[in-house]
C-alpha positions, 0 to 999 in steps of 0.5 A, a space after each residue: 677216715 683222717 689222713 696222717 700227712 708228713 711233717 714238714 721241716 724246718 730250717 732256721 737261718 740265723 746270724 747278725 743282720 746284714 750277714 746273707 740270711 735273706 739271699 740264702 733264704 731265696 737260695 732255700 726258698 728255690 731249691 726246696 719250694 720252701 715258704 720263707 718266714 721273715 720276722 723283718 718281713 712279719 715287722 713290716 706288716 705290723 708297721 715296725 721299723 727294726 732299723 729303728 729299733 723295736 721294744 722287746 716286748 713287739 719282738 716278742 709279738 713278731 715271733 709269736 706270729 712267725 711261730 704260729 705260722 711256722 707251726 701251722 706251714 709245718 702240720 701242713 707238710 710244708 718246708 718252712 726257711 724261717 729268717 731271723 737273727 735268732 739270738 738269743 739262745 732261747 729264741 733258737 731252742 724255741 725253734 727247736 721245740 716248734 720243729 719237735 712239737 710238729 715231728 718236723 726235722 730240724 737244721 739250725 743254718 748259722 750265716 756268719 760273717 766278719 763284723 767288718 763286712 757287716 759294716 760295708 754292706 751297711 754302707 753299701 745299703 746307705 748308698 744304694 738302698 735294697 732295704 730299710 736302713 739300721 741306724 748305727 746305735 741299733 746295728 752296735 747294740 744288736 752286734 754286741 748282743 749277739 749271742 754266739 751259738 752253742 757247740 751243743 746247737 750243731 749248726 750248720 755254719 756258712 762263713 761269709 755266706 758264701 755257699 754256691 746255691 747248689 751246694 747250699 741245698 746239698 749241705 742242708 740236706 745234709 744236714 737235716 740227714 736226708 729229710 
């Protein structure tokens, strides 16, 4: 007799790069038991270098990956953190629709932090490299094509990315109404 197991869920972290999303990844990843999906991460393993710039259609690749494994994690009742940029638009309500077509619950985590502070973590990783660099052309370009969330996305917005990692975890839950 087959066994029905519980959804998982799904929390998307979104913003510009070098906004916090991967240490508020590894906060989620700790407080849930989380499996973290980085499309950086996924790049990586396919030998691309998004500092450098990738074409559109290796992006598109690099989600399809992250998706199937998210979709796979998630009928396995696991707490998916996908980080990712997750703009444009599409790309979130594409997330949306893996969390429904799973019956998983959903929470869209914007990271938002100021331009200029993207910038000085830019410099500070030039100076002292914790991950692969994004040349300046690239960081512009992904800056100015940033597409801002929706007032219809209700989001839950971290300024500055700065939420102690206990409150973090109170204010997903939260978000995800309990899940």
């Amino acid at each position: 007799m087959p066994t029905s197991r519980a959804p998982g869920v799904l929390v998307l972290l979104c913003g510009r790069s070098f906004s916090g999303k991967s240490t508020v990844a590894a906060h989620l990843q700790q407080a849930f038991a989380a499996d973290v999906i980085s499309l950086d991460a996924i790049n990586a393993e396919r030998g691309l270098d998004g500092g450098q710039g990738i074409p559109l259609e290796e992006w598109t690749r690099t989600n399809e990956v992250a998706s199937t494994r998210t979709a796979r994690a998630l009928e396995a009742g696991v707490f998916v953190v996908v980080d990712d940029t997750a703009s444009p638009r599409f790309l979130r309500d594409g997330w949306r629709e893996v969390a429904e077509r799973s019956g998983a619950p959903f929470a869209l985590v914007h990271v938002d932090v100021e331009e200029a502070v993207v910038w000085e973590r830019v410099r500070a990783n030039r100076a002292d490299p914790s991950r692969p660099d994004v040349t300046d052309e690239v960081m512009r370009e992904h800056l100015a094509s940033f597409e801002p969330l929706g007032d219809d996305e209700r989001a839950l917005v971290l300024r500055g990315g700065d939420l102690p990692s206990g409150r973090l975890a109170q204010a997903v839950r939260a978000h995800l109404g309990g899940a």
